[in-house]
C-alpha positions in Angstrom: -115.8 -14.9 54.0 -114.0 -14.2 57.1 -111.9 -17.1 56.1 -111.2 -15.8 52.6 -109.9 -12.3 53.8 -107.9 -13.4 56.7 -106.1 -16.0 53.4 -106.0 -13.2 51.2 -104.3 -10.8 53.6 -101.6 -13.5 54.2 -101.1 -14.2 50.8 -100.2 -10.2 50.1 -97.6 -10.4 53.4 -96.0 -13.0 51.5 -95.3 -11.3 48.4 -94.3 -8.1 49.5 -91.8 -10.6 51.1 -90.9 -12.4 48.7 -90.9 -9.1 46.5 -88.3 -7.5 49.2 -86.2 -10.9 48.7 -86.4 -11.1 45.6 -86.1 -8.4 43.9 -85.8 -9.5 40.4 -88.7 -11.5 40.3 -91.3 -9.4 40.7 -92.4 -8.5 37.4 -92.9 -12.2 37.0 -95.0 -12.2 40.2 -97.4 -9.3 38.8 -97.8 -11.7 35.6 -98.2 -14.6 37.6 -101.3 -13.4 39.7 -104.0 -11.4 38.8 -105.7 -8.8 40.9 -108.6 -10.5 41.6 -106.6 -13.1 43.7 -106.5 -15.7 41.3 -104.1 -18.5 42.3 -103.1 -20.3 45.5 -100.1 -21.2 47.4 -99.4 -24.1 45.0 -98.5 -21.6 42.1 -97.0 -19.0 44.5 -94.6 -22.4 45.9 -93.8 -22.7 41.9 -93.0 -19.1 41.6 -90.5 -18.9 44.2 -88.9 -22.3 42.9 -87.7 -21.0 39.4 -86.5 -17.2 40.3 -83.1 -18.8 41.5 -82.7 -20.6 38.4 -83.1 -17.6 36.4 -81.0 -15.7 38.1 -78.2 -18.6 38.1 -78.7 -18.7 34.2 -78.4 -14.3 34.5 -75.1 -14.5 36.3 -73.5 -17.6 34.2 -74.4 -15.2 31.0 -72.4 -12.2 33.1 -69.9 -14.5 33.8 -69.4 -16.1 30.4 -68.9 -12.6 29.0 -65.9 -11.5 31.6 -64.1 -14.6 30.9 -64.1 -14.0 27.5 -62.8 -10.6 27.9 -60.0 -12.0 29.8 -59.0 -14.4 27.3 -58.7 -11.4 24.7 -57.0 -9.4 26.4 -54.7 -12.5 27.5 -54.0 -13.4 23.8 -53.6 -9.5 22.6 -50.7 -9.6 25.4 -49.1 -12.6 24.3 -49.1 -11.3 20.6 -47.1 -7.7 22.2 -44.7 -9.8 23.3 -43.5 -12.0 20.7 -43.6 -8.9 18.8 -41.4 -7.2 21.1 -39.2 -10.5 21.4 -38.5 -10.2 17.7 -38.1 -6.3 17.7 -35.2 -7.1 20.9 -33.6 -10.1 18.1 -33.1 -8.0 15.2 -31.5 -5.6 17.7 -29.2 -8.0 19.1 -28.7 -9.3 15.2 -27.9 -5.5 14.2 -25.5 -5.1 17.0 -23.4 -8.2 16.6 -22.9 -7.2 12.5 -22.2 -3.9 14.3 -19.5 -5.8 16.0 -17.9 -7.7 13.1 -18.2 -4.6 10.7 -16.1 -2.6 13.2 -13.5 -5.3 13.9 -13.1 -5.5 9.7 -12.9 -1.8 10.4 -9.5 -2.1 12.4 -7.9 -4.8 10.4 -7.9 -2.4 7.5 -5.9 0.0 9.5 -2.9 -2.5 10.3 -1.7 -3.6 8.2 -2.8 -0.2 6.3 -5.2 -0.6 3.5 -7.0 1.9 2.1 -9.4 0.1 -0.1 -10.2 -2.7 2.7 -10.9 0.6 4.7 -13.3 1.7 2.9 -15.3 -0.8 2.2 -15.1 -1.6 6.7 -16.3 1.7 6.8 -19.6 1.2 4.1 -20.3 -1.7 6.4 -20.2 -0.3 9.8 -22.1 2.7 8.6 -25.2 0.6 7.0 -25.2 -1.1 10.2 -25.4 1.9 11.9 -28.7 2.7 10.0 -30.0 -0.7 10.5 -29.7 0.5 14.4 -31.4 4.0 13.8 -34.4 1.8 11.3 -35.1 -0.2 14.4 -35.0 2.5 17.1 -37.4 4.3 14.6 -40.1 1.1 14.6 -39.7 0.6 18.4 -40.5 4.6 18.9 -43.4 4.7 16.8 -45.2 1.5 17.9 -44.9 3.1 21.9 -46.6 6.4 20.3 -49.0 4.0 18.7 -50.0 2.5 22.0 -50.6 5.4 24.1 -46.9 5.5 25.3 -46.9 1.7 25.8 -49.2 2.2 28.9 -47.7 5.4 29.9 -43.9 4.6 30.1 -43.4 2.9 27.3 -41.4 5.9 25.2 -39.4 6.2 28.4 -38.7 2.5 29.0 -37.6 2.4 24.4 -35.1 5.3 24.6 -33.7 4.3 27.7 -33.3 0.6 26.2 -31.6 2.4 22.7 -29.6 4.4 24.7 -27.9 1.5 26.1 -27.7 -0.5 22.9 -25.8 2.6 21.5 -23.9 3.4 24.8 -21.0 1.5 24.5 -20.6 2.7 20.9 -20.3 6.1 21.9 -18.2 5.0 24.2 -15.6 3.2 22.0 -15.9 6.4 20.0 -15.0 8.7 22.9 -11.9 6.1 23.5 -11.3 6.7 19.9 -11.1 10.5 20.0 -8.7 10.3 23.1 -6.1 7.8 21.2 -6.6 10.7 18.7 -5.5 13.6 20.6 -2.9 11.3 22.1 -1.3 10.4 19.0 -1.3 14.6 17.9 0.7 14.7 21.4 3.0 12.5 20.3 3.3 13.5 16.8 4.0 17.1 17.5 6.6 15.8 20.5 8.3 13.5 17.1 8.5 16.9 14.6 9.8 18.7 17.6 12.4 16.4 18.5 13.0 15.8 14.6 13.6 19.9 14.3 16.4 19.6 17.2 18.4 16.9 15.5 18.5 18.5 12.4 18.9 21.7 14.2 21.4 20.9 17.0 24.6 21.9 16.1 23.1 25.4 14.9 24.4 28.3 16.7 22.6 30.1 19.6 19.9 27.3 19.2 22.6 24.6 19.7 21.7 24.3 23.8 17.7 24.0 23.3 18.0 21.7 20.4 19.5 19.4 22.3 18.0 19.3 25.4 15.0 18.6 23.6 16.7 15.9 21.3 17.0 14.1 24.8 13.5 14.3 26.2 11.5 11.3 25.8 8.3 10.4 23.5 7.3 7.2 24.8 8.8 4.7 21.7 11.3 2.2 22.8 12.9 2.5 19.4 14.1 5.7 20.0 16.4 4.9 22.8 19.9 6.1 22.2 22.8 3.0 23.0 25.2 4.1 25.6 28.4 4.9 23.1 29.4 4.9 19.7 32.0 2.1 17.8 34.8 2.9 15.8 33.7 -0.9 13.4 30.2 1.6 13.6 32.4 4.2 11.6 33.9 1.6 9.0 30.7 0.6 8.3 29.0 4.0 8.2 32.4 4.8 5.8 31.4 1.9 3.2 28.0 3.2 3.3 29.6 6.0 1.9 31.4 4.9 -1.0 28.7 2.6 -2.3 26.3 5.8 -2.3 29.0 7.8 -4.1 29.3 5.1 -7.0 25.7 5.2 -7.2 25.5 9.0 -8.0 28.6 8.9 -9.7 27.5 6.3 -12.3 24.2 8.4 -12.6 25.9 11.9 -13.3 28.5 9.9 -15.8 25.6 8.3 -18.0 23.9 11.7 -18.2 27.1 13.1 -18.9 27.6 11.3 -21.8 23.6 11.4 -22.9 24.3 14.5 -23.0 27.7 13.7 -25.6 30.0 16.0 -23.3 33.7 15.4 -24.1 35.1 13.1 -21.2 38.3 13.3 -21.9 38.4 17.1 -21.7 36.4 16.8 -18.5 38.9 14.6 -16.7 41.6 17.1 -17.9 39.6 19.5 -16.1 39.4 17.6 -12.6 42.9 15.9 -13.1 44.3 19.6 -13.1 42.0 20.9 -9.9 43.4 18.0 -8.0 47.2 20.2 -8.5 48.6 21.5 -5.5 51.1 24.5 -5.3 53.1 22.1 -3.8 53.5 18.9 -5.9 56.8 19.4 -7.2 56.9 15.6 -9.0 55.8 15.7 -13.0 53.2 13.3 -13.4 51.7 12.5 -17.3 48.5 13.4 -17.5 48.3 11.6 -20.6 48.2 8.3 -18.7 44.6 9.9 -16.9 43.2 11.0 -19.9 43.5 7.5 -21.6 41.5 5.7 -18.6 38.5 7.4 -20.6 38.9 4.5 -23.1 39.3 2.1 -20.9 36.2 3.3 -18.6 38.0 4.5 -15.8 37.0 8.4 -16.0 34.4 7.3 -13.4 37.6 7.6 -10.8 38.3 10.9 -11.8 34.2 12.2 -11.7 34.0 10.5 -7.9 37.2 12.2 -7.2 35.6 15.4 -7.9 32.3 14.6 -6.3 34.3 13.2 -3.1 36.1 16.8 -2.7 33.3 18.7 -2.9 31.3 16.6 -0.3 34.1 16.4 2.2 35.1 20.0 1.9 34.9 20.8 6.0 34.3 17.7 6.8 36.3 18.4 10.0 34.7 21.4 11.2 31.3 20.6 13.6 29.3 22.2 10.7 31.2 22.2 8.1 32.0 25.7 8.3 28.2 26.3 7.6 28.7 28.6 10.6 31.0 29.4 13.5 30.1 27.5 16.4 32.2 25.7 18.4 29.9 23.5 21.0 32.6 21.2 20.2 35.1 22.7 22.0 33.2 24.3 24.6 31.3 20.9 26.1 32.8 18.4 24.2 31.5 15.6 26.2 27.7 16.7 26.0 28.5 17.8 22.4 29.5 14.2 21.0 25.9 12.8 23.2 24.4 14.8 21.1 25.4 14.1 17.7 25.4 10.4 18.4 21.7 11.3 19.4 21.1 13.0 16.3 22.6 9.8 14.2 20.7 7.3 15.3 17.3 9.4 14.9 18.0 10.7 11.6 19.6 6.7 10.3 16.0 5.3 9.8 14.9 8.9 7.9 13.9 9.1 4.4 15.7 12.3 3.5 13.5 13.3 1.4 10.8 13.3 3.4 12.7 14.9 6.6 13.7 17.9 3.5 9.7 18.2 3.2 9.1 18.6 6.6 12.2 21.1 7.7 13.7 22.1 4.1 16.1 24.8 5.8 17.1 22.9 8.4 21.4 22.1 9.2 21.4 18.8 7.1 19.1 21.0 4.3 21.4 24.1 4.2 24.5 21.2 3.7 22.4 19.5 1.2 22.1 22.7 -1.1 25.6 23.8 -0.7 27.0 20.6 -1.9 24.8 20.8 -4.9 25.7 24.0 -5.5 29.3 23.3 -5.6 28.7 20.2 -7.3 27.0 20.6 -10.1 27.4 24.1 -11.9 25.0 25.7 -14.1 26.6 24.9 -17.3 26.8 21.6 -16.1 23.0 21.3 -15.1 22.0 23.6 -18.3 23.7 20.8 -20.5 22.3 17.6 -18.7 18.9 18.6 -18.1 18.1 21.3 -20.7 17.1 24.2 -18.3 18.0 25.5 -14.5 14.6 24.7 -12.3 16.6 22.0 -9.9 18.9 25.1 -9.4 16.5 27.8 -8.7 14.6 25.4 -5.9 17.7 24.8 -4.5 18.5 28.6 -3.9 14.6 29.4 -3.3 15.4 26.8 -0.1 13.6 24.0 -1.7 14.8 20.3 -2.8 13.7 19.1 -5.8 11.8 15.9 -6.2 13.4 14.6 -9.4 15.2 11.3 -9.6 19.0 13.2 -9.8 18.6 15.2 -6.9 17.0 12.0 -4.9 20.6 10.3 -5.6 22.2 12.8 -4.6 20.6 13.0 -1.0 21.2 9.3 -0.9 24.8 10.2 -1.4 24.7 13.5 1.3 22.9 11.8 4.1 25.8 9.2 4.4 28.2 11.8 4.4 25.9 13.7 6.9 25.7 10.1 9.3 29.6 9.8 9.0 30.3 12.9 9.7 27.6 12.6 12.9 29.8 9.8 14.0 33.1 11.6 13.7 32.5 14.1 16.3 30.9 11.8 18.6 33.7 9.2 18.8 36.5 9.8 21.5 39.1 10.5 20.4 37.5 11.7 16.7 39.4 10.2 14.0 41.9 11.9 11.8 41.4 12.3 8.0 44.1 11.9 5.7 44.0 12.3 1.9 47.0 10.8 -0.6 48.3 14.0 -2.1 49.5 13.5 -6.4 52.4 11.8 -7.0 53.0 10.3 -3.3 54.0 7.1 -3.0 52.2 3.9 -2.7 51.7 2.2 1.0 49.3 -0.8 0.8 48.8 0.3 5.0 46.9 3.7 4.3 45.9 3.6 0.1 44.1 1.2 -1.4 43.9 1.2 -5.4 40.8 1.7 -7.0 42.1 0.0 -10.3 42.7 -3.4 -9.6 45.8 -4.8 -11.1 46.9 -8.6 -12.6 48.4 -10.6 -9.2 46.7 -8.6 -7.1 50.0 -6.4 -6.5 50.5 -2.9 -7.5 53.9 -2.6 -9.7 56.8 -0.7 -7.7 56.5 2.1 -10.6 52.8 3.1 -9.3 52.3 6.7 -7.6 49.2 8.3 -6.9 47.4 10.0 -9.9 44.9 11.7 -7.8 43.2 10.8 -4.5 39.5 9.4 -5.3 38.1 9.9 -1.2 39.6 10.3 2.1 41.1 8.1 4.6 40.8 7.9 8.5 42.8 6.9 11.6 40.3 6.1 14.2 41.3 6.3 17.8 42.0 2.4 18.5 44.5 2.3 15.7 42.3 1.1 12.8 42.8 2.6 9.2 40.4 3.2 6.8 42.3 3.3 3.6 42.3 6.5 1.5 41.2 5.3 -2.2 43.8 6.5 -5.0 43.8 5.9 -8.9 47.4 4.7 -9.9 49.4 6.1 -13.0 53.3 5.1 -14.3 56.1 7.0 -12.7 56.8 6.9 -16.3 
């Protein structure tokens, strides 16, 4: 018995032992045993042996369930970003259409096409929206995902703020060439105001000096002096323009059945000076009307009233005399003023500044031109007439001819005071002589040689002597002595 208790005792030390090492086992150990002691060491030995490999199996079951966490979570991360991959390709795809949309943009502008234009700007503007779509996506999926782990709003607007940076950027460039081009515009209509306002009175001095300042274009740079062969040229410009007009005014004329020959009796007789002593028979004018050669007598009209001052800075529109005064500056300045106003559309320049010098000459010599009767008859009513003394210039296809006609008079004239010496004018007076030197015929004659009984009918425009001896023949219609 002693025996028995002294086992017993052990056998309790050795499961509250095992019970304190092993933990987990113990509710197996109560089911094991039963109070009474039933059992021995053999089953106890057993006991111990198979609690590890339970709680091996225990911890393989833990374990199995973390790693297939992990793969999850690994698989969930690789989806995010090949969805982000994509999201970062259309971006790139979007920008680079961005790109060519834009560059179609600015082909349409040079060469300058309007419809090309708009069709570059559809383009770049549904791009732009394609932009806007995909920063919309990329913004709501980091909302959707808790900020995209806290930074993720903060990481997409920094990224579409840097896609769309050097946009803005391009469009800040944009806005400078903009304001840089108004510079240079309003620097053009205020040099454009001095040329066509230079040789006016008190406002002669600052007209010019700002007719010399500078707006950045190569073509506006003035060549050191003029050419007298510039003047010959400028002088054939001339008479081409007047024949032009001329033949306009003498078809209307005659649409309108006026009575030529009276008409040329009419200018035949202004041409009369008090001094012209020599008879002359006007019969021999009035039949060039048969013969189609009334024209002569119409540009001989025209060619008085245009170069009516021609010899006065101004042409007596008012007194200056800058000519006189600073001669040297003076002729700078109006071969300034020719070569800025030679590639002009004078229409366009009237639009602009419609009072301006070369405006107010414009409207006299229209004025002088072409009366009211005249106009009444050709055209039915006076509305060219009454823009022209409201200060306005009339868009109409007679009045375009006829600043075709006065902006070469204008040029020459530019020319003649800024040669050195400035050439003479000389005009064949009625009933003069012939010299082949300083006339030229304007009807051409069988040989080529004008008959010994020729004189001067009437002078049809005006001849110069330029200071390195050339002529410029005065053109004369011929009549019979007899």
């Amino acid at each position: 018995m002693a025996a028995k208790v002294s086992n017993f005792t052990d056998l309790v030390q050795r499961v509250a032992a095992s019970c304190l090492l092993h933990p987990l086992g113990s509710g197996r150990i109560n089911g094991a045993f039963s109070v009474n002691g039933a059992g021995d060491e053999d089953d106890f030995s057993e006991l111990e042996l198979d609690e590890p490999e339970e709680e091996v199996k225990e911890e393989e079951e833990i374990g199995g369930n973390g790693g297939g966490f992990r793969v999850r979570e690994e698989e969930g991360s690789r989806k995010e970003v090949m969805e982000i991959e994509m999201a970062m390709w259309e971006v790139f795809d979007a920008v680079s259409a961005m790109k060519r949309a834009y560059a179609g943009l600015q082909k349409a502008h040079s060469p300058w096409d309007p419809e090309k234009m708009r069709v570059a700007d559809v383009a770049v503007v549904g791009e732009l929206r394609k932009l806007g779509v995909l920063r919309e996506r990329f913004r709501r999926r980091c909302s959707s995902l808790g900020g995209y782990r806290g930074g993720g709003a903060m990481a997409g607007g920094t990224l579409m703020r840097e896609v769309v940076a050097p946009y803005e950027a391009a469009v800040d460039e944009l806005k400078k060439e903009v304001k840089a081009k108004e510079v240079e515009v309003d620097n053009l209509k205020e040099k454009l105001s001095s040329v066509v306002n230079g040789s006016n009175g008190h406002n002669g001095k600052k007209g010019r000096s700002i007719s010399r300042r500078k707006v950045g274009c190569s073509q506006l740079q003035v060549v050191a002096a003029p050419a007298p062969d510039l003047f010959e040229s400028t002088m054939s410009q001339v008479k081409e323009a007047s024949k032009s007009f001329t033949s306009l005014l003498f078809s209307l004329m005659r649409a309108a059945h006026w009575d030529i020959a009276a008409a040329v009796h009419s200018i035949e007789a202004a041409t009369v000076t008090a001094t012209t002593t020599t008879s002359i028979n006007t019969s021999s004018i009035v039949t060039t009307t048969q013969n189609g050669n009334a024209k002569y007598a119409l540009q001989s009209y025209i060619s008085s009233k245009m170069f009516q001052g021609f010899d006065h800075e101004t042409f007596y529109m008012d007194g200056s005399l800058s000519s006189l005064l600073n001669p040297d500056q003076y002729r700078r300045d109006c071969f300034t003023q020719y070569h800025d106003m030679k590639a002009m559309d004078p229409a366009e320049l009237l639009g602009i500044l419609p009072t301006c010098a070369f405006g107010k000459f414009c409207s006299n010599k229209y004025l002088a031109i072409v009366h009211p009767k005249m106009e009444e008859s050709l055209f039915g009513d006076l509305d060219q007439r009454r823009q022209v003394l409201d200060g306005n210039h009339p868009r109409s296809e007679f009045y375009s001819q006829f600043l075709g006609m006065a902006k070469s008079v204008w040029l020459l004239h530019l020319l003649a005071f800024s040669l050195d010496p400035t050439p003479s004018q000389f005009e064949a007076t009625r009933g003069a002589e012939f010299h082949p030197h300083y006339m030229e015929s304007v009807v051409k004659f069988s040989g080529a040689r004008v008959p010994l009984d020729q004189v001067v009918g009437f002078p049809v425009s005006l001849g110069f002597k330029l200071g390195n001896g050339s002529i410029i023949k005065a053109r004369v219609y011929l009549v019979s002595r007899d």
